[in-house]
PDB file of N, H, CA, C and O in Angstrom:
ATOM      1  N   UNK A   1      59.133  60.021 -90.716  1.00  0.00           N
ATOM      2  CA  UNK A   1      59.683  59.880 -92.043  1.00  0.00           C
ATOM      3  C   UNK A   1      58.545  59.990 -93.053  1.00  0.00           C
ATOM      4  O   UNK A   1      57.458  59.462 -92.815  1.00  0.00           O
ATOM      5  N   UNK A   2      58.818  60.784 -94.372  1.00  0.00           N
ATOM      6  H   UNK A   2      59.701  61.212 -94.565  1.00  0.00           H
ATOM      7  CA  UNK A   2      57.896  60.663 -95.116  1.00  0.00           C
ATOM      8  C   UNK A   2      58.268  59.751 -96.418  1.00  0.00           C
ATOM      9  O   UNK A   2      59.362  59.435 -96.887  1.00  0.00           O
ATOM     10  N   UNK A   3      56.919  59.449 -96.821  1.00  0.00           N
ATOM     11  H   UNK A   3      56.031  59.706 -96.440  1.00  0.00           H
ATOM     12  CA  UNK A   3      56.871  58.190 -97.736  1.00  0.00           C
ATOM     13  C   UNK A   3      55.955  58.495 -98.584  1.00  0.00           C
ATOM     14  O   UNK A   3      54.808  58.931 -98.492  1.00  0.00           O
ATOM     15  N   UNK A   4      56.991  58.047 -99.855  1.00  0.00           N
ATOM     16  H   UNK A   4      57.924  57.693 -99.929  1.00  0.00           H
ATOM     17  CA  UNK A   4      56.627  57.956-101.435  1.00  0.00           C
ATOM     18  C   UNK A   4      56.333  56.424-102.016  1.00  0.00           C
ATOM     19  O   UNK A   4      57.163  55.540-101.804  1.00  0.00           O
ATOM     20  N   UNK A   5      54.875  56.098-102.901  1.00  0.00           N
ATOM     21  H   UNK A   5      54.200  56.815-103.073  1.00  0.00           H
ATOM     22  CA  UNK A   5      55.014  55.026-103.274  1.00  0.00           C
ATOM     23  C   UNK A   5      54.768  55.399-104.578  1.00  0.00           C
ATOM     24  O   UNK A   5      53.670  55.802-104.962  1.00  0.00           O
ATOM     25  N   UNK A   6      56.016  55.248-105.470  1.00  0.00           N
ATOM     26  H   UNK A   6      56.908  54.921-105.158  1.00  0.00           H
ATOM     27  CA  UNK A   6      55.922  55.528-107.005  1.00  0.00           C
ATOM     28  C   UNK A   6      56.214  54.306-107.741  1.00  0.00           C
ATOM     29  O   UNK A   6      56.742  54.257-108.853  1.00  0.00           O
ATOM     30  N   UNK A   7      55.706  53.018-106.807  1.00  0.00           N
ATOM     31  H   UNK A   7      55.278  53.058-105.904  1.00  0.00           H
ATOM     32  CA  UNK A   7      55.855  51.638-107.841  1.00  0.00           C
ATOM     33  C   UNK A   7      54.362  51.924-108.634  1.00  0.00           C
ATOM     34  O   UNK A   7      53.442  52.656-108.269  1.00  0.00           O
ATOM     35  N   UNK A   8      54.483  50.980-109.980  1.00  0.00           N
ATOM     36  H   UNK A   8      55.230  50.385-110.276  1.00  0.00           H
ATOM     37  CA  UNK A   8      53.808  51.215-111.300  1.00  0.00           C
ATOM     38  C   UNK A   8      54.290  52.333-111.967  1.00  0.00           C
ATOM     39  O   UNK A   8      53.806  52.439-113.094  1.00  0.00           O
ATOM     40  N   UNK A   9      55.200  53.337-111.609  1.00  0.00           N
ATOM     41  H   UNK A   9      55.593  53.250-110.694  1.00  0.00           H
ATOM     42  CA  UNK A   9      55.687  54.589-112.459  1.00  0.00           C
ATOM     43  C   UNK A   9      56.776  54.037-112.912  1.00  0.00           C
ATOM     44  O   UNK A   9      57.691  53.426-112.359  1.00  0.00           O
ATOM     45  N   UNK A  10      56.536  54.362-114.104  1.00  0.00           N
ATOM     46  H   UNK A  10      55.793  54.858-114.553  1.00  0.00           H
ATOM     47  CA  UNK A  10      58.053  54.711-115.039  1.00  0.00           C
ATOM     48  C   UNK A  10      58.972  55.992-115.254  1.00  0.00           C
ATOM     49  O   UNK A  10      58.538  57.115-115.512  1.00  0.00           O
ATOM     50  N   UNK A  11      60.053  55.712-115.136  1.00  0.00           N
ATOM     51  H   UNK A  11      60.405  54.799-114.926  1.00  0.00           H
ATOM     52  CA  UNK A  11      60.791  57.197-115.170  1.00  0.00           C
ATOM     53  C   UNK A  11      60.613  58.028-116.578  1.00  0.00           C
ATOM     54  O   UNK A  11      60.765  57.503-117.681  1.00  0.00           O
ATOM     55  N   UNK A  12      60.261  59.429-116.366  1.00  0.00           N
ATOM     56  H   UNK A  12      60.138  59.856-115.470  1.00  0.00           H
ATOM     57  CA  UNK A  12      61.007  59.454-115.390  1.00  0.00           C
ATOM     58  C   UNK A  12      59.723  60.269-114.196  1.00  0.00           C
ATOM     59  O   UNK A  12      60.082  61.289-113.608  1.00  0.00           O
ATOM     60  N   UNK A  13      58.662  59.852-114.015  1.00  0.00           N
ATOM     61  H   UNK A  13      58.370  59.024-114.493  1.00  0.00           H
ATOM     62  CA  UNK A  13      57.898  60.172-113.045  1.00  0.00           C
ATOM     63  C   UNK A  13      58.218  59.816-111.636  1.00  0.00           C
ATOM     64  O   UNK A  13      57.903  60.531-110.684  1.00  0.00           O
ATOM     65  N   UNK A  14      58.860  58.678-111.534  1.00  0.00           N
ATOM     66  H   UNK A  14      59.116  58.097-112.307  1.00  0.00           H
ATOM     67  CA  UNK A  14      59.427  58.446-109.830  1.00  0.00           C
ATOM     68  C   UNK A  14      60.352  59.657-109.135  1.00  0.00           C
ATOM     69  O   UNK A  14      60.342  60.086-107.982  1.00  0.00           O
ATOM     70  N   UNK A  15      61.283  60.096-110.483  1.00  0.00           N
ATOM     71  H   UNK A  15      61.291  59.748-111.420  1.00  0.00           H
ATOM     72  CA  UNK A  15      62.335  61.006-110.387  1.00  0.00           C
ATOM     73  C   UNK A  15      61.260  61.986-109.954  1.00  0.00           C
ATOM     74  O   UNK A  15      61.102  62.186-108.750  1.00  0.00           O
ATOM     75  N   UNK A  16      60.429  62.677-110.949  1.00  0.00           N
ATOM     76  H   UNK A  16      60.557  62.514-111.928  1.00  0.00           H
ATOM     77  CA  UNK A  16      59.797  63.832-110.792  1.00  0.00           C
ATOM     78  C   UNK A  16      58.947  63.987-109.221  1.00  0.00           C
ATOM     79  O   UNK A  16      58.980  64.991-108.509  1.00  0.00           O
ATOM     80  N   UNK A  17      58.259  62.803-108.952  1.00  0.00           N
ATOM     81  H   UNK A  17      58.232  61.987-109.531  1.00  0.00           H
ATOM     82  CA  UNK A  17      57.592  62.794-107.672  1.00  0.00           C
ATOM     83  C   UNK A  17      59.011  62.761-106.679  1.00  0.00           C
ATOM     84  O   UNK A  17      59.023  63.859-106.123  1.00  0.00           O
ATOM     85  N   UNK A  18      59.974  62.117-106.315  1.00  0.00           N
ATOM     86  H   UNK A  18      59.964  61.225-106.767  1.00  0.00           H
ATOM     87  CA  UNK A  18      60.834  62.561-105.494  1.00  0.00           C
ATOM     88  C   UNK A  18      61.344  63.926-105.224  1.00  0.00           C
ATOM     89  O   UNK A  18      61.519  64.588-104.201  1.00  0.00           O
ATOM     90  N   UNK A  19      61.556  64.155-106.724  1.00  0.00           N
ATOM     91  H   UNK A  19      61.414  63.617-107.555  1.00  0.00           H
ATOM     92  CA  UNK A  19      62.059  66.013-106.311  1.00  0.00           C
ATOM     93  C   UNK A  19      61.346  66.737-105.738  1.00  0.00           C
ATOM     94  O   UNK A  19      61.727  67.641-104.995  1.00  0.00           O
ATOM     95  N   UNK A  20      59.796  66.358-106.081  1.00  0.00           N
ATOM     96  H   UNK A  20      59.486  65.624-106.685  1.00  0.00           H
ATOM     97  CA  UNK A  20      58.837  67.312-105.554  1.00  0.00           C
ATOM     98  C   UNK A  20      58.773  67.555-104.030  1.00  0.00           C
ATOM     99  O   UNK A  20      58.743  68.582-103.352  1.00  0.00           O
ATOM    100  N   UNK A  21      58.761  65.973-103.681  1.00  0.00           N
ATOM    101  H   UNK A  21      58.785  65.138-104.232  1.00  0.00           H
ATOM    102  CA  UNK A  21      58.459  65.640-102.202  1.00  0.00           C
ATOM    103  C   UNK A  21      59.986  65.817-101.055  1.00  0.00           C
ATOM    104  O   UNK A  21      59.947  65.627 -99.840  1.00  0.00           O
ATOM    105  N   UNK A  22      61.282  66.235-101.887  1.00  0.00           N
ATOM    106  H   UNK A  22      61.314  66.389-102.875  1.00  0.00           H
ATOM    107  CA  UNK A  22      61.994  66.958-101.156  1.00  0.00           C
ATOM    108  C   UNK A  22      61.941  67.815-100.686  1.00  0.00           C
ATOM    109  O   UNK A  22      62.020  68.164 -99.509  1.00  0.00           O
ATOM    110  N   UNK A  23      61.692  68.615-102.236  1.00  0.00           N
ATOM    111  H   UNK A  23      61.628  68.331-103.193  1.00  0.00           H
ATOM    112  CA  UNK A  23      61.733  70.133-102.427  1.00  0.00           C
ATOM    113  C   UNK A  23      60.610  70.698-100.576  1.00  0.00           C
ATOM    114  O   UNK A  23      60.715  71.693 -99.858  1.00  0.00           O
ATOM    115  N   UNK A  24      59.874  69.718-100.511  1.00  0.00           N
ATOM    116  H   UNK A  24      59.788  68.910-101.093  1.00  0.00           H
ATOM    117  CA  UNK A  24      58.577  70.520 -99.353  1.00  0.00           C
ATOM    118  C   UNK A  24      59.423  70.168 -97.985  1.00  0.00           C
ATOM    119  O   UNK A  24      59.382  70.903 -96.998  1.00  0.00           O
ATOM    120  N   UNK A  25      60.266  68.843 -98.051  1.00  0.00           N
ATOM    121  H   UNK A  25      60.299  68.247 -98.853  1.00  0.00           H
ATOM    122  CA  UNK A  25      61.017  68.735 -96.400  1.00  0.00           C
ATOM    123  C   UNK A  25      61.914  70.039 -95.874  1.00  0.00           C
ATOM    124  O   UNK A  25      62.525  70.866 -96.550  1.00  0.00           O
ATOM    125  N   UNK A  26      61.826  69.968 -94.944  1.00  0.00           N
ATOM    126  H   UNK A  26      61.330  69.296 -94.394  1.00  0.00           H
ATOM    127  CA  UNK A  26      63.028  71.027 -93.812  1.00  0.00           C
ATOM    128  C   UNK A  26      64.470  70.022 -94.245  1.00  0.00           C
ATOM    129  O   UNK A  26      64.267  68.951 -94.818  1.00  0.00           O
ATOM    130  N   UNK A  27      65.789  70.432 -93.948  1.00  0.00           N
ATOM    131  H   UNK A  27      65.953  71.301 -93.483  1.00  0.00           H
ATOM    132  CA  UNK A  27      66.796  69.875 -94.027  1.00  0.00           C
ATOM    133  C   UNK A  27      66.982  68.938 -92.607  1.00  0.00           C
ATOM    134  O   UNK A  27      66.679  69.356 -91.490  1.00  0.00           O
ATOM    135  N   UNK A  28      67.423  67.877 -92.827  1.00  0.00           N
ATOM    136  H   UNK A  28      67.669  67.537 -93.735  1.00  0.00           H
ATOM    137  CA  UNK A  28      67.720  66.520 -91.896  1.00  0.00           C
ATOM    138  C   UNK A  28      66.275  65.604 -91.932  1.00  0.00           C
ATOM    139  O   UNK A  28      66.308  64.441 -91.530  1.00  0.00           O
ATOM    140  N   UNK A  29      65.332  66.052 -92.310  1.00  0.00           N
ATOM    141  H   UNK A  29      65.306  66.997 -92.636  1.00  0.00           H
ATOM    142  CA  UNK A  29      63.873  65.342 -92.710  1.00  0.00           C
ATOM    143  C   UNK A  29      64.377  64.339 -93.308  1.00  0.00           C
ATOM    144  O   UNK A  29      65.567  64.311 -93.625  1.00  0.00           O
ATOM    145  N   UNK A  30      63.395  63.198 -93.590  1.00  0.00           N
ATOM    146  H   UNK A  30      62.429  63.221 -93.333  1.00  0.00           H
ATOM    147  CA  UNK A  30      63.595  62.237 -94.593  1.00  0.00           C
ATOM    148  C   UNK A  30      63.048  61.804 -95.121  1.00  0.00           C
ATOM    149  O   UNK A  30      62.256  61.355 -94.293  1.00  0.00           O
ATOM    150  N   UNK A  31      62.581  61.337 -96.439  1.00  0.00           N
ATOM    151  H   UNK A  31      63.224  61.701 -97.111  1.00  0.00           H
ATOM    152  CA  UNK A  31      61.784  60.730 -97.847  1.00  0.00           C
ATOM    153  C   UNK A  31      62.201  59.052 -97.677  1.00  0.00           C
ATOM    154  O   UNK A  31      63.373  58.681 -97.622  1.00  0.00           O
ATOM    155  N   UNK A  32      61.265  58.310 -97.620  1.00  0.00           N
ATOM    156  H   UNK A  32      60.312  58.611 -97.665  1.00  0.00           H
ATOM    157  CA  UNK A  32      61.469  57.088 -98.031  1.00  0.00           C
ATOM    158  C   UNK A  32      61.112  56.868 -99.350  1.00  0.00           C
ATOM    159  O   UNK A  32      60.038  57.438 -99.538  1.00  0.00           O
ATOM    160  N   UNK A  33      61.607  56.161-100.627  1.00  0.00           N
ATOM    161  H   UNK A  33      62.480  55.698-100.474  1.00  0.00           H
ATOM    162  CA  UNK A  33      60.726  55.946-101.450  1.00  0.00           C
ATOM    163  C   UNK A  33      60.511  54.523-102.193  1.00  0.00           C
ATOM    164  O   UNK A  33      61.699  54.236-102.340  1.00  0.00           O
ATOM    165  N   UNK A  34      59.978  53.706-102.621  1.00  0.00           N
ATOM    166  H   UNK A  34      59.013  53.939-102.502  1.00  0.00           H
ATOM    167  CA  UNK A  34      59.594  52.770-103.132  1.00  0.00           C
ATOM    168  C   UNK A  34      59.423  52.737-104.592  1.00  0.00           C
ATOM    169  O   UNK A  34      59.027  53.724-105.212  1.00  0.00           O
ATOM    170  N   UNK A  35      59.738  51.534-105.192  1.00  0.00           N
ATOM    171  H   UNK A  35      60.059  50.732-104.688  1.00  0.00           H
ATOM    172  CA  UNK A  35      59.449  52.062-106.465  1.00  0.00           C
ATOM    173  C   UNK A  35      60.089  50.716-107.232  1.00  0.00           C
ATOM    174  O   UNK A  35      60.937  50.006-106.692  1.00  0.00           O
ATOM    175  N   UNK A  36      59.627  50.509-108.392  1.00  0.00           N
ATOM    176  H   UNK A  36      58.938  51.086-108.830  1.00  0.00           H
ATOM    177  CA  UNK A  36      60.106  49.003-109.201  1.00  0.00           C
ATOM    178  C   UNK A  36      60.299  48.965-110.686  1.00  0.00           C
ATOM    179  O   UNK A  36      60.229  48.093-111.552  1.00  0.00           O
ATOM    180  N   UNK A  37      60.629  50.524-110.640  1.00  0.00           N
ATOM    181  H   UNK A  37      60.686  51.232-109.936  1.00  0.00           H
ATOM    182  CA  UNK A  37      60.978  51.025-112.039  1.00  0.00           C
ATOM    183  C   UNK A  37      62.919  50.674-111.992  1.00  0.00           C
ATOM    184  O   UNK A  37      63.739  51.108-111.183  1.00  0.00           O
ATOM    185  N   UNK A  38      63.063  50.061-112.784  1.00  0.00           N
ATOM    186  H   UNK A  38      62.397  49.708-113.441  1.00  0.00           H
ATOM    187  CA  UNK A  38      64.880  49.839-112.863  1.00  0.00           C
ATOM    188  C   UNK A  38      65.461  50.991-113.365  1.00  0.00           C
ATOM    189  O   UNK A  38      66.449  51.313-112.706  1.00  0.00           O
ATOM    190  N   UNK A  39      65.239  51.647-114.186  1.00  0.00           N
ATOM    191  H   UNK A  39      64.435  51.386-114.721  1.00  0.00           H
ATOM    192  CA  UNK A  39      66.016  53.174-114.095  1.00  0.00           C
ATOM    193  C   UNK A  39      65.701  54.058-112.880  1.00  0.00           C
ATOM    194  O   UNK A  39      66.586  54.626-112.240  1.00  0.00           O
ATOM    195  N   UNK A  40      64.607  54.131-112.644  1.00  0.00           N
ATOM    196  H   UNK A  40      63.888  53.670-113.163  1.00  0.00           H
ATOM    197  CA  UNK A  40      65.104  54.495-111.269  1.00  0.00           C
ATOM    198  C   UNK A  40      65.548  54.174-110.344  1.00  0.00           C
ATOM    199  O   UNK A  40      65.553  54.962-109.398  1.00  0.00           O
ATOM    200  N   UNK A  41      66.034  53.060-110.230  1.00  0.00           N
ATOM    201  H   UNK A  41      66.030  52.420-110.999  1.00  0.00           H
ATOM    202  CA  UNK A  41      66.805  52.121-109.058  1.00  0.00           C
ATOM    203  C   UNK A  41      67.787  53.136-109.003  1.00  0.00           C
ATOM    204  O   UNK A  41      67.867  53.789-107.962  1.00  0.00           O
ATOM    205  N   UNK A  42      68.522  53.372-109.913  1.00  0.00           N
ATOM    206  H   UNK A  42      68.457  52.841-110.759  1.00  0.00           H
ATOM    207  CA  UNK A  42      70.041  54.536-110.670  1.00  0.00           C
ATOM    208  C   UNK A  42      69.739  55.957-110.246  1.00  0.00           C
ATOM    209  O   UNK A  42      70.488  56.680-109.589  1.00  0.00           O
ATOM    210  N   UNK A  43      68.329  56.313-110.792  1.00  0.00           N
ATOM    211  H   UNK A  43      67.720  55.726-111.325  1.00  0.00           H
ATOM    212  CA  UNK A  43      68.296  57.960-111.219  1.00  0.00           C
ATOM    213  C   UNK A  43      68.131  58.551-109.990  1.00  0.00           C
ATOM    214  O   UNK A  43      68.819  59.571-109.947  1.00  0.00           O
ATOM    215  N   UNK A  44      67.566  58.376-109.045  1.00  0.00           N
ATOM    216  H   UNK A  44      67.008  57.547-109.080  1.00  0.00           H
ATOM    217  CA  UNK A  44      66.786  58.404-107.941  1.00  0.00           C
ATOM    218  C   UNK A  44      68.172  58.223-106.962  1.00  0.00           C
ATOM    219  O   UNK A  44      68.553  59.281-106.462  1.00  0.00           O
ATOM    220  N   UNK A  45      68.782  57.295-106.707  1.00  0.00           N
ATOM    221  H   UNK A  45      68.473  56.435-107.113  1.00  0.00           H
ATOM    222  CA  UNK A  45      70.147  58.049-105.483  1.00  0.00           C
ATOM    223  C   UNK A  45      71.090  58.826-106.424  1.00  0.00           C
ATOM    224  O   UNK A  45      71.749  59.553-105.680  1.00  0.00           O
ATOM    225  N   UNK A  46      71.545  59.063-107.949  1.00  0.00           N
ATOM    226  H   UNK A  46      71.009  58.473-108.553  1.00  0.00           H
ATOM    227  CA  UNK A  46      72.554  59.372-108.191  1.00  0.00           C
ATOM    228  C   UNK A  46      71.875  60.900-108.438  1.00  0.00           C
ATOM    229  O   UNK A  46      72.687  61.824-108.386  1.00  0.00           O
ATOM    230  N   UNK A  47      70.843  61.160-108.630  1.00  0.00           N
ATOM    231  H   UNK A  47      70.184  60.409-108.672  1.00  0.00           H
ATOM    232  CA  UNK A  47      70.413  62.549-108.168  1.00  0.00           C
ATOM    233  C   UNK A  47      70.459  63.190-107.025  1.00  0.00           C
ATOM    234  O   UNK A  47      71.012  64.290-107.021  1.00  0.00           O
ATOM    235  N   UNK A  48      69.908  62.677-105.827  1.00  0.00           N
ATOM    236  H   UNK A  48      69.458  61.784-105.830  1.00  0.00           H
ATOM    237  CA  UNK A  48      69.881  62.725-104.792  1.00  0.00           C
ATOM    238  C   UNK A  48      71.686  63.077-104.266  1.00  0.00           C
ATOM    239  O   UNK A  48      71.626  63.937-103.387  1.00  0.00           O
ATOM    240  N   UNK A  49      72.773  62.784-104.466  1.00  0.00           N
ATOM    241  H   UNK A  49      72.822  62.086-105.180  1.00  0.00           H
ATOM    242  CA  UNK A  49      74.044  62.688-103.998  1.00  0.00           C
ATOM    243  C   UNK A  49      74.443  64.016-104.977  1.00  0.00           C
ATOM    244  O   UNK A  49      75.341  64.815-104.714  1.00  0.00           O
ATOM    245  N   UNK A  50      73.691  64.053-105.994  1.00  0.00           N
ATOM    246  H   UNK A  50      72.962  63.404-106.208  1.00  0.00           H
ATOM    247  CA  UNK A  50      74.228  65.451-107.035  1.00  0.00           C
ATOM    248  C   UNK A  50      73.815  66.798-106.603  1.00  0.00           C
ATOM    249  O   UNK A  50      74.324  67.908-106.762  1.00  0.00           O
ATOM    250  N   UNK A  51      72.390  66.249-105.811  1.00  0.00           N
ATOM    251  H   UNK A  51      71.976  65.348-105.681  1.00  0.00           H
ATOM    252  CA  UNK A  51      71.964  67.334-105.277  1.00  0.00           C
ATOM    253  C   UNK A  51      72.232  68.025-103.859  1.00  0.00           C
ATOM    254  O   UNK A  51      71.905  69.161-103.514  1.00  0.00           O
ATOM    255  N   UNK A  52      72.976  66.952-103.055  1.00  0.00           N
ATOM    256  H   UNK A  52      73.242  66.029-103.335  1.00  0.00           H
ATOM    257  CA  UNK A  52      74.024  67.244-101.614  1.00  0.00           C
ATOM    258  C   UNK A  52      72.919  66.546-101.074  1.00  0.00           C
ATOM    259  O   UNK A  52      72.912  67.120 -99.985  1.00  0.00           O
ATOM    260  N   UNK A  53      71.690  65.500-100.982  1.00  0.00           N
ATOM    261  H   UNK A  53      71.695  65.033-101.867  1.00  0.00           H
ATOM    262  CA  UNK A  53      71.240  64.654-100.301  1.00  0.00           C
ATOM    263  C   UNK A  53      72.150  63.422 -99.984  1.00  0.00           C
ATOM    264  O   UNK A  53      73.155  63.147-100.640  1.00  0.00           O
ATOM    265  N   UNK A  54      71.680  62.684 -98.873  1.00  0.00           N
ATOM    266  H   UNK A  54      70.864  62.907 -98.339  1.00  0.00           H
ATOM    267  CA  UNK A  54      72.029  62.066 -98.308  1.00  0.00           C
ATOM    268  C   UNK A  54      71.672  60.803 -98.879  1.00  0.00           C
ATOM    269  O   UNK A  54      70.580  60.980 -99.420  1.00  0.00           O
ATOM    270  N   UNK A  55      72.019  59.692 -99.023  1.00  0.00           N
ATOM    271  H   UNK A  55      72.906  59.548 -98.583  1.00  0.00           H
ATOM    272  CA  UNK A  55      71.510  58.473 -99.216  1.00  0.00           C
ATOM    273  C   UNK A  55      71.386  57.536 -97.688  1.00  0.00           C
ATOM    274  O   UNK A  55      72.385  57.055 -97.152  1.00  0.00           O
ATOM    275  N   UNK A  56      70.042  57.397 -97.151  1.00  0.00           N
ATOM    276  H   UNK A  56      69.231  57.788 -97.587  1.00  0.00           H
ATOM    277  CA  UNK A  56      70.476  56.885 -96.198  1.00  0.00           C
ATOM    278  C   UNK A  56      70.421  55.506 -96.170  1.00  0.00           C
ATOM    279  O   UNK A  56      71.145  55.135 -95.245  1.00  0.00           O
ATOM    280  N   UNK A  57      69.939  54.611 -96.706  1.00  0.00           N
ATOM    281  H   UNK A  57      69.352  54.913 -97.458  1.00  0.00           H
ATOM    282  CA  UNK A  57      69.476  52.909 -96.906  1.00  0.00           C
ATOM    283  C   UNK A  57      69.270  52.646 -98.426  1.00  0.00           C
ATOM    284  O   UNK A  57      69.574  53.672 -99.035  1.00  0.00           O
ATOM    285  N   UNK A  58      69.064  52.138 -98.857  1.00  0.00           N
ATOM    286  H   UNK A  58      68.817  51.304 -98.363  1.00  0.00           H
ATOM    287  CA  UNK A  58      69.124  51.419-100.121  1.00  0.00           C
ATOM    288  C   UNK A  58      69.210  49.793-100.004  1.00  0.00           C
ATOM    289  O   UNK A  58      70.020  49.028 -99.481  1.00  0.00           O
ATOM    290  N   UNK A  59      68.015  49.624-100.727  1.00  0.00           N
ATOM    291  H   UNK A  59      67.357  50.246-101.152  1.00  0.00           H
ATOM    292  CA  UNK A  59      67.946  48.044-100.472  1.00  0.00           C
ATOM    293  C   UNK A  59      66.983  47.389-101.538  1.00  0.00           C
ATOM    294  O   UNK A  59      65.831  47.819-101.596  1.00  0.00           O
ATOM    295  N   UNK A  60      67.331  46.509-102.273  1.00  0.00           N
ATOM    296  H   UNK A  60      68.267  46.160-102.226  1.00  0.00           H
ATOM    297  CA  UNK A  60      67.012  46.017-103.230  1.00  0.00           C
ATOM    298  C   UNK A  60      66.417  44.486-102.752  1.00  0.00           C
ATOM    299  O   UNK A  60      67.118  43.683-102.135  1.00  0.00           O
ATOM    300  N   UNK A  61      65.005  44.226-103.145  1.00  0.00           N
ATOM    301  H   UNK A  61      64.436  44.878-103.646  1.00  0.00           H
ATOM    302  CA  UNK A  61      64.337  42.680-103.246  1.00  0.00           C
ATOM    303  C   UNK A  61      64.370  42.195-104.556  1.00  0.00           C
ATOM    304  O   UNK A  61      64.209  40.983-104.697  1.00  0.00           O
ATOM    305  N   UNK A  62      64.537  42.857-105.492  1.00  0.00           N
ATOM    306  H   UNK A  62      64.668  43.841-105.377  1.00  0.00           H
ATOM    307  CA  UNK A  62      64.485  42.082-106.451  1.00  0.00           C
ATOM    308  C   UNK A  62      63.337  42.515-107.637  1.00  0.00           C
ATOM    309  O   UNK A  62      63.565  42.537-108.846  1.00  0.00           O
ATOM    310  N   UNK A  63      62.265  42.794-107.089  1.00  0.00           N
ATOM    311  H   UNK A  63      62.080  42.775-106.107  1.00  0.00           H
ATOM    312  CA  UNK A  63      61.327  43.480-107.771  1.00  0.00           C
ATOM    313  C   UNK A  63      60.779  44.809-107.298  1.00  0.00           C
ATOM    314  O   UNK A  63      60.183  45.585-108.044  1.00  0.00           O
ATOM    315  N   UNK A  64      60.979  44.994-106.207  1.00  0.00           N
ATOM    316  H   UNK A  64      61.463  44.364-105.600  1.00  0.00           H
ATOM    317  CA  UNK A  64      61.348  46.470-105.512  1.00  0.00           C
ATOM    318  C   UNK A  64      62.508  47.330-104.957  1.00  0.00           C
ATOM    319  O   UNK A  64      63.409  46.719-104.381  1.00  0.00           O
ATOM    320  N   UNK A  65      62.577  48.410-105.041  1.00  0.00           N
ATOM    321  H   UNK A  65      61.846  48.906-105.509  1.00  0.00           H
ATOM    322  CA  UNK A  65      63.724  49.224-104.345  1.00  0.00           C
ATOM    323  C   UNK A  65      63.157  50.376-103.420  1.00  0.00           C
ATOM    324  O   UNK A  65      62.264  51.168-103.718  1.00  0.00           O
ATOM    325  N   UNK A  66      63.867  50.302-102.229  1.00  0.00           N
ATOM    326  H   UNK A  66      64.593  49.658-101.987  1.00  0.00           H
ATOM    327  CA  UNK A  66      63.668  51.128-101.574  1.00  0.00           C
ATOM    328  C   UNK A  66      65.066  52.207-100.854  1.00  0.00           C
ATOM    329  O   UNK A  66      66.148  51.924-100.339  1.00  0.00           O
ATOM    330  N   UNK A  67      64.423  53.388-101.120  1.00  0.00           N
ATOM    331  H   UNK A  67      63.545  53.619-101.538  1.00  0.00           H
ATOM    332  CA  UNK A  67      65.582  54.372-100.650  1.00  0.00           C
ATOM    333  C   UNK A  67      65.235  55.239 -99.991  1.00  0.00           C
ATOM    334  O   UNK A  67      64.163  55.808-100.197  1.00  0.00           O
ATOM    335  N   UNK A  68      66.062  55.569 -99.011  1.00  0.00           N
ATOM    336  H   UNK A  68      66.932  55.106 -98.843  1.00  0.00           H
ATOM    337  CA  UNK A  68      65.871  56.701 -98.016  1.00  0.00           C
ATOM    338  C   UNK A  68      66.717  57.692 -98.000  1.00  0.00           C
ATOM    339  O   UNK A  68      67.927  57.510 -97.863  1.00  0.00           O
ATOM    340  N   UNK A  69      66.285  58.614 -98.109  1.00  0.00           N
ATOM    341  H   UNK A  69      65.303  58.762 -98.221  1.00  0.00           H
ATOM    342  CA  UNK A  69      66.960  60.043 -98.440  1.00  0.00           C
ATOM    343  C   UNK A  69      67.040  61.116 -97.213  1.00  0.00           C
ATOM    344  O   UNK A  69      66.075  61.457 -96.528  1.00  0.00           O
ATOM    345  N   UNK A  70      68.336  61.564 -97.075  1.00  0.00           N
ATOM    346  H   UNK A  70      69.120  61.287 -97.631  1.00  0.00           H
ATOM    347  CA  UNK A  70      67.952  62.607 -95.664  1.00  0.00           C
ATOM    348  C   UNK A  70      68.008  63.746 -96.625  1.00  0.00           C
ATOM    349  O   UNK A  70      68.719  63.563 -97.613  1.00  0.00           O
ATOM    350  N   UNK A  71      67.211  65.217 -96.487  1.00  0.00           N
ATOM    351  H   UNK A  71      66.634  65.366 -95.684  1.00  0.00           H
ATOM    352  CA  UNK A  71      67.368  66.073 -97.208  1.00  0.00           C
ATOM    353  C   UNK A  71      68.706  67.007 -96.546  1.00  0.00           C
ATOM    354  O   UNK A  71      68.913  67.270 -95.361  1.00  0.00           O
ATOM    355  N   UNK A  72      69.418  67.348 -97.614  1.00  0.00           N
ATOM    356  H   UNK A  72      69.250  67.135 -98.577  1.00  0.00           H
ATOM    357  CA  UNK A  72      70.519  68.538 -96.722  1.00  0.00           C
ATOM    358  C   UNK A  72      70.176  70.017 -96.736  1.00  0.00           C
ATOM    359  O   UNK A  72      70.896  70.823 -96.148  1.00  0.00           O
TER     360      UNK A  72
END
């Protein structure tokens, strides 16, 4: 699995580093990403589902979020 750590970014740079780090996976690959920006808690799976990715986990602590993305 590959892994993104875009905590300290504000959106919409988390967004921008995710797309990037899709854009390079094969399809069924997967992106983990991290991150403690609250708009991207939102921007980051509801892109991902717009774009025919997968959401695979999503899980919230409270001051972090983490999401896993399968690419399609």
């Amino acid at each position: 699995m590959h892994k993104l750590d875009a905590r300290g970014k504000v959106c919409p740079l988390p967004l921008f580093y995710t797309k990037k780090e899709i854009d390079e996976l094969k399809p069924g690959e997967e992106l983990e990403v991290l991150t403690d920006d609250i708009i991207a808690k939102d921007t980051i799976p509801r892109w991902s589902r717009e774009h025919g990715h997968e959401i695979v986990k999503f899980e919230d602590s409270g001051s972090d979020f983490r999401v896993v993305i399968r690419k399609r």
